[in-house]
C-alpha positions in Angstrom: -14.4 3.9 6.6 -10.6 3.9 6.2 -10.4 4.3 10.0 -12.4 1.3 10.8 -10.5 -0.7 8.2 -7.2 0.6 9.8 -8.1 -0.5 13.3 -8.9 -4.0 11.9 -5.9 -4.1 10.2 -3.7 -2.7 12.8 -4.3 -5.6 15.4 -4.1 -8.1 13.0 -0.8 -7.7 11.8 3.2 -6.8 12.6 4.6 -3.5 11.7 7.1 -3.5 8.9 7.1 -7.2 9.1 7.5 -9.9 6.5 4.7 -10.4 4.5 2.2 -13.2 5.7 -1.1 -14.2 3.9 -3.0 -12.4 6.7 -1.1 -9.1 6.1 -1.4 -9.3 2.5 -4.9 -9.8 2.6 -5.1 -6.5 5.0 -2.8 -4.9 2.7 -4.9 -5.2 -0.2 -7.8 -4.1 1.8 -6.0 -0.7 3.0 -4.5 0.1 -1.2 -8.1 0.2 -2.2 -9.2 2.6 0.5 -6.4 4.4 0.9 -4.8 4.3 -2.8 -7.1 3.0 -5.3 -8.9 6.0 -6.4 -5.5 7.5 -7.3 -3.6 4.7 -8.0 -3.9 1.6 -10.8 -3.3 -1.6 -9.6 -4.8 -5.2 -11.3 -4.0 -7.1 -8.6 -6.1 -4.8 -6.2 -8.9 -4.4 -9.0 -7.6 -0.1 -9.0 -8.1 1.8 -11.7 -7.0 5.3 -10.3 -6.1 8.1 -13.0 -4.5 10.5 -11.0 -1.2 8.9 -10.0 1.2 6.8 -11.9 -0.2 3.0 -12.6 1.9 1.0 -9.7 1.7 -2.1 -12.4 4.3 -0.3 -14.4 6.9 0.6 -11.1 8.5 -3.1 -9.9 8.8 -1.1 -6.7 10.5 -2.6 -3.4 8.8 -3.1 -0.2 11.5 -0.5 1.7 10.9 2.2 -2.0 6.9 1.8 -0.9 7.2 2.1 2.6 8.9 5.5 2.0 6.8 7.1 -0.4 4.1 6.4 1.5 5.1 7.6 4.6 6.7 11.0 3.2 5.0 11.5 -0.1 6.4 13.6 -3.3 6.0 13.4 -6.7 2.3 14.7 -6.0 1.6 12.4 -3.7 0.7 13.0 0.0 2.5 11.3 2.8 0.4 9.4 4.9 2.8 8.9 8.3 0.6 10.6 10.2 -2.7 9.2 9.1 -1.8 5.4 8.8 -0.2 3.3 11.3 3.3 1.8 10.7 1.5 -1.9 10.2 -1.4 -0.4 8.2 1.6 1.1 6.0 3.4 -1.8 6.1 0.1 -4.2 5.1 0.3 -1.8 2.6 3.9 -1.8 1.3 3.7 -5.7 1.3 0.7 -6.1 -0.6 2.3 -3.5 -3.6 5.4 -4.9 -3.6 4.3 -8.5 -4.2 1.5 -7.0 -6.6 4.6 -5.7 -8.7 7.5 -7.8 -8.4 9.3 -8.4 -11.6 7.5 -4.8 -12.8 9.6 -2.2 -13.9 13.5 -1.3 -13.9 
């Protein structure tokens, strides 16, 4: 599933770009495949339990694209399994969702 919604995604969209409405749209898409059944996010209708709740972070486009990429904390990276636009639909989409969030 998260293949075909990647491939979507991927031609729809620049890499590491600014955020449009079309990539935020994707981006949302790709959290709740790819993160939402870890990860708890309102904006993305998420209620993961296993890692931290992303409403709580405030986290910056460049902090997401990294620890999605490499992992840590627990987390898996995921450079080798999503596409630089997929992560950066991604990336986008959290960073709006949580900006103001956190310190």
């Amino acid at each position: 599933m998260l293949a075909a919604i990647g491939a979507a995604a991927a031609a729809a969209s620049p890499a590491f770009g600014a955020s449009t409405p079309t990539n935020l749209k994707q981006g949302k898409i790709l959290f709740v495949a790819a993160c939402g059944s870890c990860h708890t996010l309102p904006a993305a209708g998420t209620h993961g339990r296993k890692g931290p709740n992303l409403a709580d972070e405030g986290s910056s486009y460049a902090d997401v694209v990294d620890q999605v990429v490499q992992g840590g904390g627990g987390m898996p990276g995921f450079g080798k399994s999503l596409t630089k636009r997929q992560v950066g639909n991604i990336a986008a989409f959290v960073a709006k969702s949580t900006a103001g969030r956190g310190d």
